[in-house]
N, C-alpha and C positions, 0 to 999 in steps of 0.2 A: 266740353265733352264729358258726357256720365260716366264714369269708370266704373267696371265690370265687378264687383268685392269678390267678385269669385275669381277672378285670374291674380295667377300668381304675380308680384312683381316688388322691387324692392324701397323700400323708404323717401319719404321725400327728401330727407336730408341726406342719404346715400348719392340720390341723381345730381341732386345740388354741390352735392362733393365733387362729381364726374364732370359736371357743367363749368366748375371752376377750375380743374386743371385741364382741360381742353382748351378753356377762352385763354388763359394763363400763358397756355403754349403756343395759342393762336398769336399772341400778341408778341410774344419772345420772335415767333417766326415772320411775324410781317404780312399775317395772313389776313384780309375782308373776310373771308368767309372757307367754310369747307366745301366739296361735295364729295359726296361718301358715294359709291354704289356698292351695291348687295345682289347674289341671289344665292340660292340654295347650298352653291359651292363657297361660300362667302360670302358671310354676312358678319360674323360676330361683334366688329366695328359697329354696326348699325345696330344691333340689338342691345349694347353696352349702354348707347347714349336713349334707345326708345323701346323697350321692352319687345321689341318688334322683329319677328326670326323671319329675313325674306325669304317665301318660296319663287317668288318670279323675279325680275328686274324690279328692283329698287334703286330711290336715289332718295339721300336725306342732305340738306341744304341746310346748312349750320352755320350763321351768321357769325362775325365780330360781335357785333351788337345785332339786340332784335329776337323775335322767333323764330325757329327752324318752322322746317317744312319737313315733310316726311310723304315722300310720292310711290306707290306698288302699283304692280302688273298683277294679276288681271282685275278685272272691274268688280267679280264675283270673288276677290280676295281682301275688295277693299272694307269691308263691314268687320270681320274681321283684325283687321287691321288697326280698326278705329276703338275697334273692342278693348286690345289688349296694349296699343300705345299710349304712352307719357306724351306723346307731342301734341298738341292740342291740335293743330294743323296738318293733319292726315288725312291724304286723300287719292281719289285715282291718278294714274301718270298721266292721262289724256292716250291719245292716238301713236305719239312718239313723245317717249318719256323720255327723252332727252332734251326735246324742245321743251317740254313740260318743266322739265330742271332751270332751264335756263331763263324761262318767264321769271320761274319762282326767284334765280337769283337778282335776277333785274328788279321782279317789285322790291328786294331789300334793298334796293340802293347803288349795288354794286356795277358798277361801270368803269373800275380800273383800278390799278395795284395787282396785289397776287392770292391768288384763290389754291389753295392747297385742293388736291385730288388723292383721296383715298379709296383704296379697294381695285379692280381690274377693270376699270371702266374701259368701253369697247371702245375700239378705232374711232366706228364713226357719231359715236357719242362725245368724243372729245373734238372731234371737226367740228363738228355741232356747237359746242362749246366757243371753239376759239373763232368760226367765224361772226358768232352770233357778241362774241365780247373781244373786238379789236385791240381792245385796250388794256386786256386782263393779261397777265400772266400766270400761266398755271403751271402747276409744279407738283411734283410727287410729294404724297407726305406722309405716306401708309406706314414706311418702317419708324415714325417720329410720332406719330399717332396710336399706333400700338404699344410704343415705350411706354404710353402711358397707362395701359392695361395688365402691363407686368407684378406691381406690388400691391397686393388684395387688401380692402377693407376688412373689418371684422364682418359684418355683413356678407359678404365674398365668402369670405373663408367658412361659416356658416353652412351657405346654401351647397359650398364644394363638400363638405363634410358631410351632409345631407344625402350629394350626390354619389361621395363615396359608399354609404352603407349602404345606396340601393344596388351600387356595382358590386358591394359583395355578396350581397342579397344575391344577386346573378350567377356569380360564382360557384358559389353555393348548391344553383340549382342546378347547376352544368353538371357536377363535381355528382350529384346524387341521381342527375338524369343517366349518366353516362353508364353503357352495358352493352354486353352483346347483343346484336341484333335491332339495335336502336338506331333511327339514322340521323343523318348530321339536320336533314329538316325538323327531328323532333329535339333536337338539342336545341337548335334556334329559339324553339315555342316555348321549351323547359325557361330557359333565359329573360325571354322577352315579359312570360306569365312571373317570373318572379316579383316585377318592382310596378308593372303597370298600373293593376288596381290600387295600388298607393299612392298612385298618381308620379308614376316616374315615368322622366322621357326616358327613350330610346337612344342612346348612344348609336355606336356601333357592337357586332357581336359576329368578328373575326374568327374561324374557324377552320381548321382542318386536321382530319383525325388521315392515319398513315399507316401500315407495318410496321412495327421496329425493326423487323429483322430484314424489311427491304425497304426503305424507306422511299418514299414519293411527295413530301413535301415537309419541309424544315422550318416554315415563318407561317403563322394565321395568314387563313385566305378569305378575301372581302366575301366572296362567293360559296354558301353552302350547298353540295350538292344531294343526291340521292343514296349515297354510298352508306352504307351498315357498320356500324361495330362489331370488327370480330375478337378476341380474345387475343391479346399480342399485339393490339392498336397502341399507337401513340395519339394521343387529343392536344391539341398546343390552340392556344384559343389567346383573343384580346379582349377584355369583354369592357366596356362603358355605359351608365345611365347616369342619370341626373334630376336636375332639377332645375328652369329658367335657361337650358344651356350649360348649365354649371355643374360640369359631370366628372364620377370617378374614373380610372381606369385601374385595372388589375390584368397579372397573366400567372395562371398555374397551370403548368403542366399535368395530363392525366394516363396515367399507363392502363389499358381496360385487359382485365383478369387474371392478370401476374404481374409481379414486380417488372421495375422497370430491367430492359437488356445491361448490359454493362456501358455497352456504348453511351446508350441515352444516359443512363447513370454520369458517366463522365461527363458529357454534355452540360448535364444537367447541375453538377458540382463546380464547373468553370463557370456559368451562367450567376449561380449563387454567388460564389465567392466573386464574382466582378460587381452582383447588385452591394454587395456589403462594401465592397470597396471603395467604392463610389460614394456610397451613402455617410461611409465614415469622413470623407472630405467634407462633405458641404454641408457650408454653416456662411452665415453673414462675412465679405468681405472675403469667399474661396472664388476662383477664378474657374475656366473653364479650362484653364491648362491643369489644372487640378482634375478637374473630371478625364482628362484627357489619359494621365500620367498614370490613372487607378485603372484607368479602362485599358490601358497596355496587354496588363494580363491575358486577354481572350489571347493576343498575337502570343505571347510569350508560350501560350500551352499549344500553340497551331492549331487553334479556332479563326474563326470567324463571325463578324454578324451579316445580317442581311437588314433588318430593320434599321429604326433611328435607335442608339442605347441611351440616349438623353432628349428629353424635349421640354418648354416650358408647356404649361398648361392653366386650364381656366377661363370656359367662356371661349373654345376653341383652344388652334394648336400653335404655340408663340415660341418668340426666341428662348435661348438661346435653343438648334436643334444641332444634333451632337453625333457622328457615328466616332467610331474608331479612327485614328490618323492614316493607318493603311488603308480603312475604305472612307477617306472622307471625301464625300461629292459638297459637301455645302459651305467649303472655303469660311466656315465661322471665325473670327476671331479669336484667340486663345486668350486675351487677356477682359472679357465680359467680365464683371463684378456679382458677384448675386449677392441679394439684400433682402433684410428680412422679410419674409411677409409676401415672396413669392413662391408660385409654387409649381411646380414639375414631374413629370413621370420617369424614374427610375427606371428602365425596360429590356437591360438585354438579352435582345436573340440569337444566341450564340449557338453554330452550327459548324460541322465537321465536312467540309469538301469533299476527302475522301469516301465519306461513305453514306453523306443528304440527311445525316440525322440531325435537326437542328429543334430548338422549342423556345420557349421566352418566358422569363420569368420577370414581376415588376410588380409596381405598387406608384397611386399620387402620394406624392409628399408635400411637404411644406418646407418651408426653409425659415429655422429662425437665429436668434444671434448666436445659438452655441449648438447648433449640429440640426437634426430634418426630425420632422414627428411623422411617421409613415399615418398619411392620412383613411390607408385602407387596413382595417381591422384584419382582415381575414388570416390564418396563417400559413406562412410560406411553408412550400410543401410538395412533392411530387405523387401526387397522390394516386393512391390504386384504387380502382372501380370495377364493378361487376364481377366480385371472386363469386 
């Protein structure tokens, strides 16, 4: 297959790094072979191993030994496809790409032992699967497969840094878009016009501007609406771009045409002081009961968050993900390791119950052997707009 010089994509010795701690793990786990599936809501697994971002149903078939297979939906996705993938073997999924999967595992040989399944592969794709291979055992391997996407090459770290300046690039534009009379549509365009012609992707670019003085929402909203900046607004945004996948993320607060209220002010001082606190733990060999222990503070002052105040990052959104102990939904383990050379977004969004003001303040970081290099330049700030 001709490769594109013009699409992005990383080293051959990088993929070959990738390729060996995969097979490496396959082998520890007793695995023939993987199968991955991907789409839009989830792919990053598949785009790590073939430069290849599913927007439909995907499935990638990743041998013990052997060449992978790499199968997308639609038919008019597959050129595409062929364009910007490492797998020489890319192709359409046929009529039901699941049956399609299951040829391709067959032509490798595979007819028994255990096939590791990564990603949310559907019901009846996995029927599919196991009547079609009586003999296979399949088994989940997403959370043992993504361990291995935790601790970034230099390469990695790179294109994340990359992706950071274009996320502050973004910020930036937000930060000088923002003013009375401006609406959250034209903030979106301000954002999105800042990294594009440089060839940045699209993150996401979470937003919601509010009252201070009566407030109507405390955490970015996926959704922009048609609503104005008035003079007295609060702007609390999440903003992300990148590059390959490999994107920044940042949050600054914006007060438009006067100082922040006192409230927000407060808010916005517990938010701060819980991002330092945090940041001052983690360093190679701090735990997540460490994060845990820093992040106490919100409860201590009678805050709250609503977001994640921790998540791993890079190539999508990875362990460990972190709220406060009094609102934690995701049963993490408190004793995770972190090691150098991963990296995470610092985030939280700490908000007052009593009275809905809430904002988020963050940055990616890196984690290395003696404390985090804040990988987004921009600086921390409650910034005021449109006097």
């Amino acid at each position: 297959m001709t490769k594109d010089p013009n699409v992005r994509r990383f080293s051959e010795p990088e993929y070959q790094r990738r390729y060996r701690l995969v097979r490496e793990w396959m082998g520890e786990q007793g695995f023939a072979a993987l199968i991955q599936y991907g789409n839009p809501y989830g792919g990053a697994g598949i785009r790590w191993l073939t430069n290849f971002s599913p927007r439909h149903d995907t499935y990638l078939v990743w041998p013990l030994e052997g060449e992978p297979t790499l199968l997308t939906q639609l038919f008019n996705h597959v050129p595409n496809a062929q364009r910007v993938s490492v797998v020489e073997d890319t192709r359409w999924a046929g009529a039901d790409s699941a049956v399609t999967a299951a040829e391709a595992l067959e032509a490798k040989g595979v007819k028994n032992g255990r096939v590791g399944l990564v990603g949310r592969v559907p019901y009846l794709a996995y029927e599919t699967f196991s009547s079609h291979f009586p003999q296979v055992e399949f088994v989940p391997a997403g959370k043992g497969y993504t361990s291995l996407r935790l601790v970034k090459s230099e390469e990695e770290l790179e294109w994340l840094q990359q992706g950071a300046d274009f996320t502050d690039a973004a910020v930036d534009a937000l930060i000088k878009a923002a003013a009375p009379g401006v609406s959250e549509f034209e903030l979106a365009a301000a954002i999105e016009s800042a990294y594009t012609a440089a060839g940045g992707d699209h993150g996401i670019h979470f937003l919601s501007s509010t009252p201070m003085n009566s407030p109507k929402a405390y955490v970015p909203a996926q959704t922009q609406t048609s609503r104005v900046l008035e003079v007295g607004d609060a702007v609390i945004s999440e903003l992300s771009a990148g590059v390959g996948g490999y994107a920044g993320q940042i949050q600054r607060p914006i007060a438009v045409g006067q100082d922040p209220t006192p409230n927000y002010q407060r808010v916005y001082d517990v938010a701060l002081e819980a991002y330092d606190r945090i940041v001052s733990v983690l360093k190679a060999g701090a735990t997540t009961a460490d994060v845990l222990d820093a992040a106490d503070y919100i409860e201590e002052q009678g805050l709250t968050v609503c977001d994640d105040l921790f998540h791993g990052y890079g190539l999508g959104y990875l362990a460990p993900v972190l709220r406060t102990r009094a609102t934690n939904n995701s049963n993490h383990p408190e004793d995770f390791v972190f090691q150098e050379n991963m990296a995470a977004v610092v985030q939280p969004n700490v908000y007052d119950p009593a009275t809905g003001a809430g904002l988020q303040v963050g940055n990616l970081i890196r984690i290395t052997a003696d404390g985090v290099v804040e990988m987004q330049k921009y600086p921390m700030g409650f910034y005021v707009c449109g006097n």
